[in-house]
C-alpha positions as CSV (number, residue, x, y, z in Angstrom):
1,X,89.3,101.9,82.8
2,X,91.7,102.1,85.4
3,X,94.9,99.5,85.8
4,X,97.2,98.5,88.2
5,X,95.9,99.1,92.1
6,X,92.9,100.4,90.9
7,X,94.5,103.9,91.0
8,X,96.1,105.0,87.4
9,X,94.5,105.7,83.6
10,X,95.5,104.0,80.4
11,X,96.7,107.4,79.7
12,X,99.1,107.8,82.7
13,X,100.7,104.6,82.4
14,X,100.9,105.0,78.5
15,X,102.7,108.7,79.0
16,X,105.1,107.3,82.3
17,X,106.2,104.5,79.7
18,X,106.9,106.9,76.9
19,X,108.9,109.2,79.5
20,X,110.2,106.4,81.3
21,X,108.9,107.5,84.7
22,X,107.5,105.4,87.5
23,X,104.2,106.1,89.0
24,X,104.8,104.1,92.0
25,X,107.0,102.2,94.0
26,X,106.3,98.9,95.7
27,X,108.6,98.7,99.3
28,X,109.1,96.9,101.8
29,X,110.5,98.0,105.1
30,X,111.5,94.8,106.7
31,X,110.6,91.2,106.1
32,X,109.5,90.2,109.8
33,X,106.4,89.5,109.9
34,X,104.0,87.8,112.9
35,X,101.8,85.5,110.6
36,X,102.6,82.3,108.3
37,X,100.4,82.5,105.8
38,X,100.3,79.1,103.7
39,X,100.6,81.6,100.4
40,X,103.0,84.2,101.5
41,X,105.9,85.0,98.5
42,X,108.8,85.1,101.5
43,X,110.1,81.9,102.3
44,X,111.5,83.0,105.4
45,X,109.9,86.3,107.9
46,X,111.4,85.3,111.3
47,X,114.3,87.5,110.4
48,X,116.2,89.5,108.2
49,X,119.9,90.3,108.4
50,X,120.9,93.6,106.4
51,X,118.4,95.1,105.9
52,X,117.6,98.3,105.2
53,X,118.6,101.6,107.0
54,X,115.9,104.5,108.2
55,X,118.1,106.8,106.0
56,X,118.3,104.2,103.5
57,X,114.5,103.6,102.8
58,X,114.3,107.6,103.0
59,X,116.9,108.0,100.1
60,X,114.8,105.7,97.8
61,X,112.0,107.0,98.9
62,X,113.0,110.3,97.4
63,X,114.8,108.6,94.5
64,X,111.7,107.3,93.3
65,X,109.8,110.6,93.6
66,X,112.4,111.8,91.5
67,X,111.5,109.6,89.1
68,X,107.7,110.7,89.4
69,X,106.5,107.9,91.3
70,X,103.5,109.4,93.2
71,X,102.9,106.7,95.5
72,X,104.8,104.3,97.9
73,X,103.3,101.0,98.4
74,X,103.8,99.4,101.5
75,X,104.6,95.9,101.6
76,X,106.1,93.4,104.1
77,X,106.9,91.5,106.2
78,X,104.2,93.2,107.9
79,X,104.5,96.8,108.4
80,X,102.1,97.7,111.1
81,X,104.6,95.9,113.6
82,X,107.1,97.3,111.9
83,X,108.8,99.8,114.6
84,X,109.6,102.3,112.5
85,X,106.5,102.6,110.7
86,X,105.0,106.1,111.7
87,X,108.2,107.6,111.2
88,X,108.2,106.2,107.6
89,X,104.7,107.5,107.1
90,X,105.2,111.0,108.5
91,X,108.5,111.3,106.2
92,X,106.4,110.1,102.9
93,X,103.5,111.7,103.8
94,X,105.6,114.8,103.8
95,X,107.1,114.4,100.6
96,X,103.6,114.6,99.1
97,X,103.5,111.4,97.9
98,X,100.3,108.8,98.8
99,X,100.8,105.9,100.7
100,X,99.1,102.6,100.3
101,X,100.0,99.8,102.8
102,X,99.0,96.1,102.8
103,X,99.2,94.7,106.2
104,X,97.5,91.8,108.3
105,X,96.5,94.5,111.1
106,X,98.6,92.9,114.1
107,X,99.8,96.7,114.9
108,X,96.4,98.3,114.5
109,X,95.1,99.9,117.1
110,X,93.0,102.9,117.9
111,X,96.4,105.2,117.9
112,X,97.9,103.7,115.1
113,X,94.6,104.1,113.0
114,X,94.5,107.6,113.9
115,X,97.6,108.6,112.4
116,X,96.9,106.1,109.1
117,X,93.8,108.3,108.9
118,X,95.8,111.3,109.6
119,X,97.9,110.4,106.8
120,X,95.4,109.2,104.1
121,X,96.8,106.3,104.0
122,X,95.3,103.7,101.5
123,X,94.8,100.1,103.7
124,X,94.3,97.1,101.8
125,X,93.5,95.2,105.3
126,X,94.2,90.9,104.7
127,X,91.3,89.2,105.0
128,X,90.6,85.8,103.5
129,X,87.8,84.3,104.7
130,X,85.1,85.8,107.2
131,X,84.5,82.1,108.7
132,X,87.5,82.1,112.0
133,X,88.9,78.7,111.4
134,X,89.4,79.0,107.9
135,X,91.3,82.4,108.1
136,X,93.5,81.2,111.0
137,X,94.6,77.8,108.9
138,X,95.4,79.9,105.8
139,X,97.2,82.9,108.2
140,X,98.9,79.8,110.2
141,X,98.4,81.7,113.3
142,X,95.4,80.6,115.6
143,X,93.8,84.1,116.8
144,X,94.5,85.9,113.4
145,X,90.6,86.6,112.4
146,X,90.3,87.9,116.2
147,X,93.4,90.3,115.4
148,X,92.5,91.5,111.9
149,X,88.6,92.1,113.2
150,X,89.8,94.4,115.9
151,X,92.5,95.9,113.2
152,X,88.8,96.3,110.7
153,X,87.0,98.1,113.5
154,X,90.0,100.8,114.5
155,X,90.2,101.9,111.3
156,X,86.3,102.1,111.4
157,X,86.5,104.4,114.3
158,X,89.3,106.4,112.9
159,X,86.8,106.9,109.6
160,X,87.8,104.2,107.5
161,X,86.3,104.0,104.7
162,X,85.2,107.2,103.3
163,X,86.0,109.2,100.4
164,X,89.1,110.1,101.6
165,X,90.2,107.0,103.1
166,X,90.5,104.3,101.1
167,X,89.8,101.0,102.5
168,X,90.4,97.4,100.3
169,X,89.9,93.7,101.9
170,X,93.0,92.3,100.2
171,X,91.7,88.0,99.5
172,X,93.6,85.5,97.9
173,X,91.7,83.1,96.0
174,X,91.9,79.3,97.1
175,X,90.4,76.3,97.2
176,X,89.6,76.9,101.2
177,X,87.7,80.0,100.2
178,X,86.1,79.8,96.9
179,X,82.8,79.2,97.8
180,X,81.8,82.1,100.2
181,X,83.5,84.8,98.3
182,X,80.5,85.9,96.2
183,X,79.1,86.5,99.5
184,X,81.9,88.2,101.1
185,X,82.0,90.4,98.0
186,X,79.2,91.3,97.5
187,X,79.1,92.3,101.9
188,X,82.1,94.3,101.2
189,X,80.7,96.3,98.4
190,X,77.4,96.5,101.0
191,X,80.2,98.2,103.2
192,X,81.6,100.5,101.0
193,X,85.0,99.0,101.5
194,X,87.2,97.9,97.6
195,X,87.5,94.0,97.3
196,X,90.7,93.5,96.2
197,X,90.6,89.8,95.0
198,X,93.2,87.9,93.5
199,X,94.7,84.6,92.1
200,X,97.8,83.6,94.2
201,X,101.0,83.5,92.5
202,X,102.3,80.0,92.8
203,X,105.9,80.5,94.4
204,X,107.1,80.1,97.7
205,X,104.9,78.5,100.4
206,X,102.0,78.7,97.8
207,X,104.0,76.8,95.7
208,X,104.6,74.1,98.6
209,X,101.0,74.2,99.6
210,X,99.3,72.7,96.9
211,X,96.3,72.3,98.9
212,X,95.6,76.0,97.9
213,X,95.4,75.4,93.7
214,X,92.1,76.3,92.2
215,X,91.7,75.2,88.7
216,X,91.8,77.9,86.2
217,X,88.3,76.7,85.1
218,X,86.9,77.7,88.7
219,X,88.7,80.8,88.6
220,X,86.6,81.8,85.4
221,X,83.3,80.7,87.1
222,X,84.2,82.8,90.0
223,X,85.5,85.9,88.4
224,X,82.1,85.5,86.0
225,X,80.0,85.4,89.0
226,X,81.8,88.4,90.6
227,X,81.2,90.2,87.1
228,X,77.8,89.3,87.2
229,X,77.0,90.4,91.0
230,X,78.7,93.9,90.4
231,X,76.7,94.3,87.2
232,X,73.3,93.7,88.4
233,X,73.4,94.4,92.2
234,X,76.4,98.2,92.1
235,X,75.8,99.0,88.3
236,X,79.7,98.5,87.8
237,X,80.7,96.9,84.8
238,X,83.7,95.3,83.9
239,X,84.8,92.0,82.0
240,X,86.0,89.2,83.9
241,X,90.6,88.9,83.5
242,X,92.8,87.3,85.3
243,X,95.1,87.4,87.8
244,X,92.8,90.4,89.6
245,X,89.1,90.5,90.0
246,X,87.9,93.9,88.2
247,X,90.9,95.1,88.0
248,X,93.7,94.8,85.8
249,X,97.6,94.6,86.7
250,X,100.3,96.2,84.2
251,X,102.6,97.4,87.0
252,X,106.2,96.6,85.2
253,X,105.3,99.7,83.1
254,X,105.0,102.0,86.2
255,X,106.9,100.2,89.3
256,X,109.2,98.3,90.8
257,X,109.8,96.9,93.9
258,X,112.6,97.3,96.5
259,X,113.0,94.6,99.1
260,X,113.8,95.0,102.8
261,X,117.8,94.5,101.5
262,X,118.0,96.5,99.0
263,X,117.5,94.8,95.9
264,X,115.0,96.1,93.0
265,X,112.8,93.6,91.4
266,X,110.3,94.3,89.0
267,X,107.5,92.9,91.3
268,X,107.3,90.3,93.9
269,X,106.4,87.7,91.4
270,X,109.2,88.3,89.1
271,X,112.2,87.6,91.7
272,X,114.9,88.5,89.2
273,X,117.2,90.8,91.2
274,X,118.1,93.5,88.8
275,X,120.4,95.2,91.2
276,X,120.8,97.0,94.4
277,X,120.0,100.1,95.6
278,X,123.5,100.2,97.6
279,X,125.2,99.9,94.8
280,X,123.7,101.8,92.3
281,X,120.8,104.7,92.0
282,X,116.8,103.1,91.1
283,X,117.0,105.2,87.9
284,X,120.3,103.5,86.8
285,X,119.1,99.9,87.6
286,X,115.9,100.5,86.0
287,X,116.9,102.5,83.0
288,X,119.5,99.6,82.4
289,X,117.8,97.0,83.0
290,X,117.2,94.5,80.3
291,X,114.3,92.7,82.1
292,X,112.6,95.6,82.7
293,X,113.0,97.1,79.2
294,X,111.7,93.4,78.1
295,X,108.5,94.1,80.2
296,X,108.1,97.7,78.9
297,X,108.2,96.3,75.7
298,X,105.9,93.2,76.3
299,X,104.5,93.8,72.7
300,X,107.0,92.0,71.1
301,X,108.7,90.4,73.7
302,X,105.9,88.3,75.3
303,X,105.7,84.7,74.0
304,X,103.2,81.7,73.6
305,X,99.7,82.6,72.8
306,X,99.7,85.8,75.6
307,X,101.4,87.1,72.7
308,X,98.5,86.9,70.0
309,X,95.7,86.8,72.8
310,X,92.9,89.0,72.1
311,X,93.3,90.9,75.2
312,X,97.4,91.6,74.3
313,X,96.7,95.1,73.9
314,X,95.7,95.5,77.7
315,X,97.0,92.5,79.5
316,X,100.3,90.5,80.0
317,X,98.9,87.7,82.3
318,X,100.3,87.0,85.6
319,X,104.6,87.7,84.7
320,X,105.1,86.0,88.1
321,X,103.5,83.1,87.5
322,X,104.7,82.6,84.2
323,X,108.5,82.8,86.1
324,X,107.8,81.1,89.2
325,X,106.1,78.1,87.3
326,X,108.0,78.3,83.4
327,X,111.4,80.1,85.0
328,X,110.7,82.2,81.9
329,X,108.7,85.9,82.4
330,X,107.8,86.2,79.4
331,X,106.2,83.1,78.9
332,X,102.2,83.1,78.3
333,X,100.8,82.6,81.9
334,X,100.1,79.1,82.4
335,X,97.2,80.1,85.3
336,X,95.2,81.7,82.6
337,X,91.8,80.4,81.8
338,X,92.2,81.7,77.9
339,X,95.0,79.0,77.7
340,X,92.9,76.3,77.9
């Protein structure tokens, strides 16, 4: 089974864990970003002071490849208004590395599509509800469904998706959408396109918002009848685990993040600066890291009943929920279902 954006074997991470290697790196480019959405992890997207050089995000770029990551996640802010953004591409794209982005679509057009098709670059397109009124209250921005369905049919023209370009519908899962998802999933595996479902991580607006919350109960129901319809209806099989839908997410073993300032984190949900890339080099934060080791070594270090959990061999829970809601990452995560 594969872990962790749907991309990397049990074997890979297990081998870039023993050789203390990355196999990806999550970035983000700046934090401005067009939409409100009522779940976003940044408090604050209007503007970001500092932030990171051209040359800067190059250099860390390249320190990560060092490090054997073999592909740059692209996070935001949203990057597709991001100015710099083909640039960026072209430069990663050249370094031989893949490129994933996530991104609401506002900068997708037919010419921008072209040259993320160029690139091969994986898009995990936000999407969270196919009714208009629904997705513009949760993007808080009236016209967002309009922008992200002309974003959906670019990158349909451009060839999106096909065996070589990789398209995902990137859904949170909320109490404003819960009900027409086994619809919407099942019309996106109709399309050939990856749903990439997932429960939100309670920090930030999402934590404000508690309008969102969907009881961990419902999330079991859901991610049962989400089993169910890919079992019966694609002949995929795979046993229902939170925080992602068919999918499972290990990425402290083989990531990290860097933020549009500079400072590594082990993910967004885990917002423990470990240090900054302007002061010191990604393999010396990471290496000394005592977070990080902690995570690596989640065996022993994890607490609660995530510790003795049947599924501790191949899961860790959501570590951001467990620190945005216990201030403690390696606490058991209190959104999971097996915790009740």
């Amino acid at each position: 089974m594969q872990i962790y954006n749907l991309e990397f074997s049990e074997e890979e991470v297990r081998e870039a864990v023993a050789a203390g290697r990355l196999l990806s790196m999550e970035m983000e480019f700046s934090r401005v970003c067009n939409f409100r959405c009522s779940y976003c992890y940044v408090d604050e997207k209007i503007e970001c002071r500092n932030e990171l050089s051209r040359q800067e995000i190059k250099d860390v770029i390249l320190q990560a490849k060092a490090m054997g990551a073999r592909k740059i996640i692209i996070l935001g802010g949203e990057p597709s208004i991001y100015p710099h953004l083909v640039e960026m591409i072209r430069f990663i794209g050249k370094e031989g590395l893949k490129i994933e982005m996530f991104t609401n679509g506002s900068g997708i057009d037919k010419d921008l599509a072209a040259v993320l098709a160029e690139e091969k670059v994986r898009i995990a397109l936000k999407l969270n509800s196919r009714k208009e009124h629904i997705q513009d209250q949760l993007a808080g921005k009236k016209g967002a469904f309009q922008i992200i369905d002309k974003a959906l049919a670019s990158l349909k023209e451009a060839g999106y998706p096909s065996q070589n370009l990789f398209l995902a519908i990137s859904t949170v899962i909320c109490r404003q959408n819960i009900k027409e998802l086994p619809a919407m999933w099942q019309w996106l595996r109709e399309e050939n396109i990856e749903p990439f479902f997932e429960v939100i991580t309670p920090q930030a607006h999402a934590l404000k918002n508690s309008w969102l919350h969907v009881d961990p109960r419902e999330l079991k129901d859901l991610f049962t009848e989400l089993s169910t319809i890919d079992q019966e209806k694609f002949d995929r099989n795979w046993e229902p685990q939170p925080p992602l839908v068919g999918n499972r997410c290990m990425r402290h073993q083989v990531s990290c993040l860097v933020t549009a300032i500079g400072e590594v984190m082990p993910c967004v949900g885990v917002t423990i600066p470990l240090d900054n890339i302007r002061s010191n080099r990604l393999a010396v934060i990471l290496k000394n890291s005592e977070v990080i080791n902690n995570l690596k070594n989640y065996r022993m270090t994890i607490k609660g009943p995530c510790r003795v959990c049947e599924k501790a061999a191949e899961c860790y829970g959501c570590r951001g929920a467990a620190y945005q809601l216990t201030g403690d990452y390696l606490a058991s995560d209190p959104t999971c279902w097996r915790l009740l």
